[in-house]
N, C-alpha and C positions, 0 to 999 in steps of 0.2 A: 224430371226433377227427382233427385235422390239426396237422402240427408241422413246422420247417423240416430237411430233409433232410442227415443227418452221413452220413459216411463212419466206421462203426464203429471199421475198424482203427487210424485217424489222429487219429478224434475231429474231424475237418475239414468246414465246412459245405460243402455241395456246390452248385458254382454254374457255369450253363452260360448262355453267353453273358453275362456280366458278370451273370447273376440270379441269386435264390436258388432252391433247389430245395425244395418243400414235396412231403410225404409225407402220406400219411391210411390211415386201416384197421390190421390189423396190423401193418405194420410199423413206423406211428408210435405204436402202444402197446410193439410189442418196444424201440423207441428210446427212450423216453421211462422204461421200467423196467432198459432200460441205466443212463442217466444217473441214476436213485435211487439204484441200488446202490451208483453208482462215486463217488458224493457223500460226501463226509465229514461228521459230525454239525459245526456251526455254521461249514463252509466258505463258505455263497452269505451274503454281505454282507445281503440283504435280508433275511433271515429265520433267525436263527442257534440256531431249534430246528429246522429241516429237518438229514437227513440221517443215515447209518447211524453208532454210534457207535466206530470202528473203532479209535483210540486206545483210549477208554476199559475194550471189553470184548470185542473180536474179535481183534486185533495185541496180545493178549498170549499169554503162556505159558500153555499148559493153560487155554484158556477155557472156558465151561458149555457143555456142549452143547445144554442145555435154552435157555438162553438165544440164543445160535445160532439156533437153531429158531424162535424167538419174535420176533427183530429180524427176520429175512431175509421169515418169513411177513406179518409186520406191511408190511413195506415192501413187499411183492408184493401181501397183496390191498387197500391200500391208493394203490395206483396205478389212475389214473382207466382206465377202461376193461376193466378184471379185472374178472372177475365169480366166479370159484371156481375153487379150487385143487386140481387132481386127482391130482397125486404131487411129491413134494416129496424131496430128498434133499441133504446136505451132506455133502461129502467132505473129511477132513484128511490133508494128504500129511506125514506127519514126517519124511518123506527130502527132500522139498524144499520143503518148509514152503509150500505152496499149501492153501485152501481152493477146494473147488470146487462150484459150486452149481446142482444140477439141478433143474428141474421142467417139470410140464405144468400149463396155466393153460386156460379156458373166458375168454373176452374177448369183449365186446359185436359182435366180428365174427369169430370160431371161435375153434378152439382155437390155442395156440404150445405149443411145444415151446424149453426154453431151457436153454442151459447157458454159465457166466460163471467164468471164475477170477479170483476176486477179490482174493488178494494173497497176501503173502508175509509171513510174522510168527514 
């Protein structure tokens, strides 16, 4: 698996001498399960059932946890390149209103280790 090289913190493609920078192995799967996460459900124009449902059942008050549990794993082992999911953990900060989302994933080229805060609700 190969994908064009971002700069996490900026979300900025990365391009060195006027190219672009491609990536492959894990860390174009950690990239590529960045960008599911941080996708809102019907944001990408082309296809407007992709994407976490984050209006509708995550960025409200008191949401399920069960469900939580269900959307995040659904979008992890359903990114190309995962292959099994070996710890899994969501965190709700009510002081500063952050979910935070840990896990450890087995990928068609080892394992990652991954942690994402994904928003404020």
């Amino acid at each position: 698996m190969s994908d064009l090289s971002i700069v996490q913190s900026t979300r900025e493609l990365i391009l060195e001498d006027g190219d672009l920078i491609m990536t492959d192995g894990i860390e174009a799967i950690q990239q590529h399960l960045a960008q599911r996460l941080r996708t809102f459900l019907a944001e990408w124009f082309l296809d407007r059932r992709v994407g976490v449902p984050y209006y509708e059942q995550i960025l409200i008050k008191n949401p399920n946890p069960s469900a939580l549990d269900t959307i995040f794993k659904s979008v992890i082992l359903n990114t190309p390149g995962i292959q099994e999911l070996l710890e899994f953990d969501i965190q709700i900060d009510d002081q500063t209103r952050e979910l935070t989302l840990e896990f450890r994933a087995n990928t068609i080229d080892g394992e990652i280790d991954f942690t994402e805060v994904l928003g404020v609700f």
